[in-house]
Residue frames as a rotation matrix with the C-alpha (Angstrom) as fourth column:
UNK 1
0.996 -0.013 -0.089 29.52
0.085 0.440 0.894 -36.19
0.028 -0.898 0.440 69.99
UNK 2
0.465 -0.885 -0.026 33.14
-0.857 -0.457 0.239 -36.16
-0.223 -0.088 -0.971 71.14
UNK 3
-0.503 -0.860 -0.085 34.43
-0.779 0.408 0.476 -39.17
-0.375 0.306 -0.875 70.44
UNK 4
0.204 0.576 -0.792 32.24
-0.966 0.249 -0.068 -41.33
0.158 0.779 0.607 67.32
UNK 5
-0.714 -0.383 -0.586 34.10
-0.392 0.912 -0.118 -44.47
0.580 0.146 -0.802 67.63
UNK 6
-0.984 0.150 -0.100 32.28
0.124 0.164 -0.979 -44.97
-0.130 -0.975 -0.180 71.01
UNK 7
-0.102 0.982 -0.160 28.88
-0.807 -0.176 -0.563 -43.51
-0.581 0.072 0.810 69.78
UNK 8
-0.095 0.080 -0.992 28.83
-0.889 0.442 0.121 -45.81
0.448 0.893 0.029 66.63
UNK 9
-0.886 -0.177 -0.428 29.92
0.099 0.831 -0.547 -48.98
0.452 -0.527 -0.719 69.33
UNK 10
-0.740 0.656 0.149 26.81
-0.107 0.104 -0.989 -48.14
-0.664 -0.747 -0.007 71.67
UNK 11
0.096 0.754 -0.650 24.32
-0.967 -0.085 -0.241 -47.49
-0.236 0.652 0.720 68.75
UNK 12
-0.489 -0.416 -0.767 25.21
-0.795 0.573 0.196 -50.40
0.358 0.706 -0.611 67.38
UNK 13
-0.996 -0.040 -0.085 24.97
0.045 0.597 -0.801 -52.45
0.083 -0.802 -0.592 70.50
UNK 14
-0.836 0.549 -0.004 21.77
-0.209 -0.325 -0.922 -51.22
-0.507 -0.770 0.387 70.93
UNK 15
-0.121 0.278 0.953 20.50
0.637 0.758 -0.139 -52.37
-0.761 0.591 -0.269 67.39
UNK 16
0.656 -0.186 -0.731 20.77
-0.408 -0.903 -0.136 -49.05
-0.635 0.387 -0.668 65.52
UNK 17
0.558 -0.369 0.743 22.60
0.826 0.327 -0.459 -49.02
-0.074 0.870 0.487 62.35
UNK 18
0.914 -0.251 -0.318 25.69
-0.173 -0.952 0.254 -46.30
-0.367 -0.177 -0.913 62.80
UNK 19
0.275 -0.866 0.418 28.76
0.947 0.168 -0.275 -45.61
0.168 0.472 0.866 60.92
UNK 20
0.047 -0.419 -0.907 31.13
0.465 -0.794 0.391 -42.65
-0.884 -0.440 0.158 60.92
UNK 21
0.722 0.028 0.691 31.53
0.577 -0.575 -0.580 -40.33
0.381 0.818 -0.431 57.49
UNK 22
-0.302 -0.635 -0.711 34.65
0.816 -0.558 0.151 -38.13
-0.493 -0.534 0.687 57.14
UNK 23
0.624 0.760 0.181 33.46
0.779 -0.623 -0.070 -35.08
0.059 0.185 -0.981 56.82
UNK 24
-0.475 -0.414 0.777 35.16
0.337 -0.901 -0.274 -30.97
0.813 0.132 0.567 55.96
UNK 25
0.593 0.568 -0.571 34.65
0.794 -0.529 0.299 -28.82
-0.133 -0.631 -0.765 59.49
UNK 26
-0.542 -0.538 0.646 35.29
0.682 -0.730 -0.036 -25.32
0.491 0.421 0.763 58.80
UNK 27
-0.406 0.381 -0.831 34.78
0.571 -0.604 -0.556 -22.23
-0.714 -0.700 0.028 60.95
UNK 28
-0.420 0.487 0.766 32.08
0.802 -0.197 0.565 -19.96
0.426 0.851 -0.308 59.38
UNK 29
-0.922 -0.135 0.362 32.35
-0.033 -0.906 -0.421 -16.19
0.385 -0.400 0.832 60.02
UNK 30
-0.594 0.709 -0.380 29.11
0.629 0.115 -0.769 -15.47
-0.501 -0.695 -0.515 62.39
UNK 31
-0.443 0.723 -0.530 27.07
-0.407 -0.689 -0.600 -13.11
-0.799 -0.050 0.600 60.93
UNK 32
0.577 0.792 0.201 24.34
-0.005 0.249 -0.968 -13.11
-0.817 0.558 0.148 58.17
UNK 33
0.886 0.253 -0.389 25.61
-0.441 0.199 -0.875 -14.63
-0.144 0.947 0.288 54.89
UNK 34
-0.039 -0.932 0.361 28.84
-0.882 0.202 0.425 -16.05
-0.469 -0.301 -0.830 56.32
UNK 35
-0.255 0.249 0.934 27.41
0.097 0.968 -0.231 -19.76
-0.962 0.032 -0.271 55.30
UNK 36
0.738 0.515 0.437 26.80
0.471 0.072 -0.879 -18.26
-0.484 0.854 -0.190 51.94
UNK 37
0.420 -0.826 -0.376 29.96
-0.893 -0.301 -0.336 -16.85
0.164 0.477 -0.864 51.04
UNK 38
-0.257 -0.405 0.878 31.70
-0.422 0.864 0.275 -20.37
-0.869 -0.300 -0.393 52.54
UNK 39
0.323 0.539 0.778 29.11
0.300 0.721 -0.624 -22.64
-0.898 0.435 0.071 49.79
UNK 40
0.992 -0.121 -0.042 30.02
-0.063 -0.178 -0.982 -19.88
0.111 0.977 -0.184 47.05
UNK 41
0.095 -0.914 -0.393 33.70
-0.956 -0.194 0.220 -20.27
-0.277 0.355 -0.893 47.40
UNK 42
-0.279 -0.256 0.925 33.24
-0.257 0.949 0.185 -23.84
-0.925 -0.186 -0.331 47.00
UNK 43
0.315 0.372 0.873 31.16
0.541 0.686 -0.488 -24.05
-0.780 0.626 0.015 44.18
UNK 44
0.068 -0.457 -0.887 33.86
-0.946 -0.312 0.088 -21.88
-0.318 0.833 -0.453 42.04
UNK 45
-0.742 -0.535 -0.403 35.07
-0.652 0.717 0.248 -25.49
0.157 0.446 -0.881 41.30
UNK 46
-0.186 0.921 -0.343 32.39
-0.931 -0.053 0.361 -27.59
0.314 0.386 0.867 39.45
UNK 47
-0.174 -0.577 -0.798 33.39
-0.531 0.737 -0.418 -30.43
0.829 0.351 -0.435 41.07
UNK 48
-0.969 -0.136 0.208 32.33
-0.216 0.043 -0.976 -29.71
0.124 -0.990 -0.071 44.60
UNK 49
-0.007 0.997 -0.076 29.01
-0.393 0.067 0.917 -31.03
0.920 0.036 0.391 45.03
UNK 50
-0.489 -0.024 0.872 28.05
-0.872 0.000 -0.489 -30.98
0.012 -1.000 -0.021 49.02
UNK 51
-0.602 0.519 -0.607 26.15
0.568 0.813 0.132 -34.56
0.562 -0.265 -0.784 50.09
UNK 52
0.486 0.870 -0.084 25.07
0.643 -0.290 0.709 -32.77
0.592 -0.399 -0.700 53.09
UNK 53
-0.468 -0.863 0.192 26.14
0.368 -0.388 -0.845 -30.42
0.804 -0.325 0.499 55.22
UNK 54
0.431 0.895 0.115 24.88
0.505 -0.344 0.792 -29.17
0.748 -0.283 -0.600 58.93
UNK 55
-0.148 -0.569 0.809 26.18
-0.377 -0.724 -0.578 -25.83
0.914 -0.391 -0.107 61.51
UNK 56
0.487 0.603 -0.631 26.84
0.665 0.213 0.716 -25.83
0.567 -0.768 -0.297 64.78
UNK 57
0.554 -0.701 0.449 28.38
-0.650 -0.701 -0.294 -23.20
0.521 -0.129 -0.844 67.32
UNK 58
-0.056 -0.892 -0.449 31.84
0.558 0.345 -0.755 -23.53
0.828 -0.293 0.478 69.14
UNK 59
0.921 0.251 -0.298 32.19
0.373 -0.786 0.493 -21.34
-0.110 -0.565 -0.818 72.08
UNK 60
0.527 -0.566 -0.634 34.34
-0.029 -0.758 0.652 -18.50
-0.849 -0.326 -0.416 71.78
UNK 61
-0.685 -0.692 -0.228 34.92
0.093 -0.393 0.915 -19.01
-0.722 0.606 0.333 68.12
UNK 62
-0.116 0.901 -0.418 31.21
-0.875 -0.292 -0.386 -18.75
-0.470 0.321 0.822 66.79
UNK 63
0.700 0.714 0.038 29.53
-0.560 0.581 -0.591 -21.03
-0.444 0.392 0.806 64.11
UNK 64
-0.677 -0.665 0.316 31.07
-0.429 0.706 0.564 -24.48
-0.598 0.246 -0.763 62.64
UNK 65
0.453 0.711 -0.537 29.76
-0.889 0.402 -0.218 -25.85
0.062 0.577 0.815 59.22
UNK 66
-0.371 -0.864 0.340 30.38
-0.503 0.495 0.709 -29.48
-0.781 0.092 -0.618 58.65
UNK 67
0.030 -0.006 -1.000 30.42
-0.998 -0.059 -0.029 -30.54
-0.059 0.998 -0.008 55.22
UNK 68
0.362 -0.043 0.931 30.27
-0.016 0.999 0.052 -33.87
-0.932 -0.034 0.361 53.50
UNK 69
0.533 -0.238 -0.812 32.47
-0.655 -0.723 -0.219 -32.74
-0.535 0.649 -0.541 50.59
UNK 70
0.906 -0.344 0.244 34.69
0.364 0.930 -0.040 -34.22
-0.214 0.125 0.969 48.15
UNK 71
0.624 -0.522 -0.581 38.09
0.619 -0.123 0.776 -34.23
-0.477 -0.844 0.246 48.17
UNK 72
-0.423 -0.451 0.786 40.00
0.759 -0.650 0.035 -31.26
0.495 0.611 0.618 47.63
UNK 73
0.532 0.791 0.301 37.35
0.503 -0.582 0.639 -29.16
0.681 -0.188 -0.708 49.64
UNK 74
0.578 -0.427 -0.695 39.73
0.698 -0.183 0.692 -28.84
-0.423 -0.886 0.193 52.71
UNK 75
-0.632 -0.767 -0.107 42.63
0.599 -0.572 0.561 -27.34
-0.492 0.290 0.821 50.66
UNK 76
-0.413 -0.024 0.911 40.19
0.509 -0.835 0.208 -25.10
0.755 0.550 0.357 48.48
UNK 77
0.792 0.513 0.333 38.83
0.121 -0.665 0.737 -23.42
0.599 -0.543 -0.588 51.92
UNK 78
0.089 -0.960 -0.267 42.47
0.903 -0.035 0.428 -23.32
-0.420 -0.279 0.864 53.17
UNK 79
-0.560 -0.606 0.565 43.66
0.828 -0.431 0.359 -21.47
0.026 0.669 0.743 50.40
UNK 80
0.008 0.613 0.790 40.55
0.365 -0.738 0.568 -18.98
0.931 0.283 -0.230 50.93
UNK 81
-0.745 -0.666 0.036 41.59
0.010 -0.064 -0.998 -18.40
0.667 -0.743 0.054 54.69
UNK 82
0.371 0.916 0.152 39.17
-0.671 0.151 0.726 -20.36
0.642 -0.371 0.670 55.93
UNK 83
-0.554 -0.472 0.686 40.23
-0.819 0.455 -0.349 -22.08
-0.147 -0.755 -0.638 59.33
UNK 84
0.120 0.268 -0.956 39.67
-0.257 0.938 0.231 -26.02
0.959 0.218 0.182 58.30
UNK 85
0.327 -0.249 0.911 39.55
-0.944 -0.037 0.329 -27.81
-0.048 -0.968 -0.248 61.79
UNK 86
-0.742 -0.549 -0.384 41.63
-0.422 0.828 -0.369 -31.21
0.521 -0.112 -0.846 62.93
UNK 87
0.059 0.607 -0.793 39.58
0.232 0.764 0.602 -34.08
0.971 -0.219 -0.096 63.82
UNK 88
-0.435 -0.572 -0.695 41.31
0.806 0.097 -0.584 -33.44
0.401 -0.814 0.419 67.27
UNK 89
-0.991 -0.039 -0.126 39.53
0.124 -0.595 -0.794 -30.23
-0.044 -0.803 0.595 67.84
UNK 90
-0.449 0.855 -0.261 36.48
-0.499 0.002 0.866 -31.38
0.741 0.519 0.426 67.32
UNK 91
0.847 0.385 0.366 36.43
-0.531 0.598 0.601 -34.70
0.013 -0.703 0.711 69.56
UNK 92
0.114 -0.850 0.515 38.46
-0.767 0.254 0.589 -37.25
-0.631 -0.462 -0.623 70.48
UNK 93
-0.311 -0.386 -0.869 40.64
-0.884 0.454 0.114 -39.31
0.350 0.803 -0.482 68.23
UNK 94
-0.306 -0.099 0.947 40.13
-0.736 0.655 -0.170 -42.52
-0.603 -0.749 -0.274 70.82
């Protein structure tokens, strides 16, 4: 959704149990095995162990994994020139 704060408030309201999770979004090259070169640069370092992770597309920049990673994940898919996204272009900060 674009802006969690708001989902999490209505769920709630509604009796639902919701919370937010910060989470690694990283663009992931479209084609076949893009999402599998992404997981293996992570798991050079034994340290990364995913929780969960699930894709979705973007328009006009193709496929978006988000991760539940620990930290460090952002900066080792930096450093592999992988485009980390800002909360901001995801949804709204509100």
């Amino acid at each position: 959704c674009d802006d969690p704060k708001l989902a999490v408030e209505k769920l709630t309201e509604a009796g639902f149990r919701a919370m937010t999770n910060k989470i690694v979004a990283v663009e992931v090259p479209d084609r076949p095995g893009g999402l599998a070169e992404l997981l293996e640069t992570l798991s050079a370092d034994p340290s990364m162990s995913i929780e969960y992770s699930y894709c979705f597309s973007k328009p006009a920049t193709g496929a978006i994994d988000a991760l539940k990673a620990p930290e460090g994940a952002e900066e080792i898919l930096a450093n592999a020139g992988y485009h980390v996204l800002k909360p901001e272009e995801l949804y709204k900060l509100g």
